[in-house]
Each structure stands twice: as structure tokens, then as C-alpha cells.
C-alpha atoms as one frame of an Amber mdcrd trajectory, in Angstrom:
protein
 -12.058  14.009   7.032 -12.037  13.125   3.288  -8.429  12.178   3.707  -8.972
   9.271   6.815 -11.903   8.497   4.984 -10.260   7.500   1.660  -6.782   5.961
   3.440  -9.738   3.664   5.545 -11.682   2.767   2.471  -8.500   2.021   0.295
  -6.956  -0.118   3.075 -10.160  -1.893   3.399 -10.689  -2.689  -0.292  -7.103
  -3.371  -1.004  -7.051  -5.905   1.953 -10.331  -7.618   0.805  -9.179  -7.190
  -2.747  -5.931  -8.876  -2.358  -7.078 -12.092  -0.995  -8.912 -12.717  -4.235
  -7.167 -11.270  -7.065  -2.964 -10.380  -7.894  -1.132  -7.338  -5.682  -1.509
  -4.752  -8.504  -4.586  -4.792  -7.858  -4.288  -2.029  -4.980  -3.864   0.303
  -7.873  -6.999  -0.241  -9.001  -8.550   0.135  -5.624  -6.708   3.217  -5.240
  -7.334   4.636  -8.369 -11.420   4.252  -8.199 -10.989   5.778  -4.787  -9.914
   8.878  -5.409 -11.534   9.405  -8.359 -14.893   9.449  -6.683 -13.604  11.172
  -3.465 -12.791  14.573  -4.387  -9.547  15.850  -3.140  -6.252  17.660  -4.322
  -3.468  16.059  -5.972  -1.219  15.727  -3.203  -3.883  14.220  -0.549  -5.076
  11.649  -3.385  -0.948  10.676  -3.349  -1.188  10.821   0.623  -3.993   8.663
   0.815  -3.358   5.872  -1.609   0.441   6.082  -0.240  -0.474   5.811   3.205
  -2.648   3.442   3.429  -1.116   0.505   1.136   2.308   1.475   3.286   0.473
   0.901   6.342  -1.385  -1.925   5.415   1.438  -4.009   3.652   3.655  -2.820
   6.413   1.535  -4.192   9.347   1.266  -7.826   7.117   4.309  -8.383   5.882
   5.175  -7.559   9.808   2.776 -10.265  10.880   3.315 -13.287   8.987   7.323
 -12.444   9.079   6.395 -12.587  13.111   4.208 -15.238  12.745   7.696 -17.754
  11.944  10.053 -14.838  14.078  11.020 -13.367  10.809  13.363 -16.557   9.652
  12.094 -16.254   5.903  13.048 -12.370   5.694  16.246 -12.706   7.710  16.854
 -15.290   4.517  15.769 -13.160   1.790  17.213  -9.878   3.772  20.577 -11.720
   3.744  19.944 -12.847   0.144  19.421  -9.387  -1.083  21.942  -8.123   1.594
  19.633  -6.011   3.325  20.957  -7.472   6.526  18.018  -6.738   8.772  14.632
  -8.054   8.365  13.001  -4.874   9.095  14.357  -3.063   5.968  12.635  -6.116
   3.770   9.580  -5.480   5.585   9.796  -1.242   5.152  11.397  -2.242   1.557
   7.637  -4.698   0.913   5.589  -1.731   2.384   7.856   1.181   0.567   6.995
  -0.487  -2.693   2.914  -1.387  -2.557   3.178   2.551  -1.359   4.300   3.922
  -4.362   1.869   2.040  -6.199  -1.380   2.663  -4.585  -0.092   6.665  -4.410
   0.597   6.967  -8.017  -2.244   4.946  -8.631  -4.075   7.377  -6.690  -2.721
  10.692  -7.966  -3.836   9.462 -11.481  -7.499   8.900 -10.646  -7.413  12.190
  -8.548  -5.983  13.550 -12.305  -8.926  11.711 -14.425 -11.559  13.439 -11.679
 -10.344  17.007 -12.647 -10.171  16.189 -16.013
């Protein structure tokens, strides 16, 4: 329960969060998260991961739909991806790793 709870909460913030204020900032989001939920190490990853892959995912998804994805089939062919969906995963892959190792060190400074 702690887990859905935190992935909700850090998808929330980082959404609101990011409209305001640079992308990093989902690791700070992340980070006071799990610090003040209590969970293991690999859940606090989970969460932070999971819900800044799911959350970038489903926007960069939208507003590539939003134009039928001719700015990423660009950049895709630019960086010779090939497919717009791999820039997408790519966006989402990236803000993931972020927001999870964001997350694992706050779930570090709680045990500490």
C-alpha cells in the first residue's frame, strides 16, 4: 500500500512540480518522498522509478500525439533512433532513473 501510495504522490508532485520549476526537479520530489514514507531500498527505487517512467512516458506520448509524433519522428531520425516510440521510452527511460536514484538516496538518508 505504501508502495502505490508513494508512486501516486511522486507522480502527482512531480507533475505539479514540473510546470513551475526545471525537470530535475522530480529528484527532489522523489527524494522528500521516500524519505518520509518508510520503505526498503529497493521499493523507494521502484517507486520513484515507476512513477516518473510512467508519468513522462504518458506526456511525452501525448504532446508527440498531439502533432502525430512529426517532432520525434525528426529528432528519432536525428539521433537515428528510427522510430518515435524509442524517443518517447528513451524521454521516459531517462526521468526514470532519476526520480529512482533520487529516491533510493532519500530512502538511504531515512535509515541513516
Amino acid at each position: 500500500m505504501k508502495f502505490i501510495v508513494s508512486v501516486l504522490i511522486i507522480a502527482l508532485l512531480s507533475l505539479a512540480v514540473g510546470l513551475f520549476f526545471p525537470w530535475w526537479t522530480i529528484a527532489i520530489v522523489a527524494f522528500i518522498v521516500t524519505s518520509l514514507i518508510p520503505q526498503n531500498s529497493l521499493r523507494s527505487f521502484l517507486s520513484g522509478f515507476t512513477a516518473v517512467f510512467l508519468l513522462w512516458g504518458a506526456l511525452a506520448w501525448l504532446i508527440s500525439s498531439n502533432n502525430d509524433h512529426l517532432m520525434a519522428s525528426k529528432v528519432a531520425l536525428i539521433l537515428k533512433m528510427g522510430n518515435p516510440t524509442i524517443l518517447i521510452l528513451a524521454t521516459a527511460l531517462i526521468g526514470a532513473l532519476v526520480a529512482g536514484f533520487a529516491a533510493l538516496a532519500g530512502s538511504f538518508v531515512r535509515k541513516k
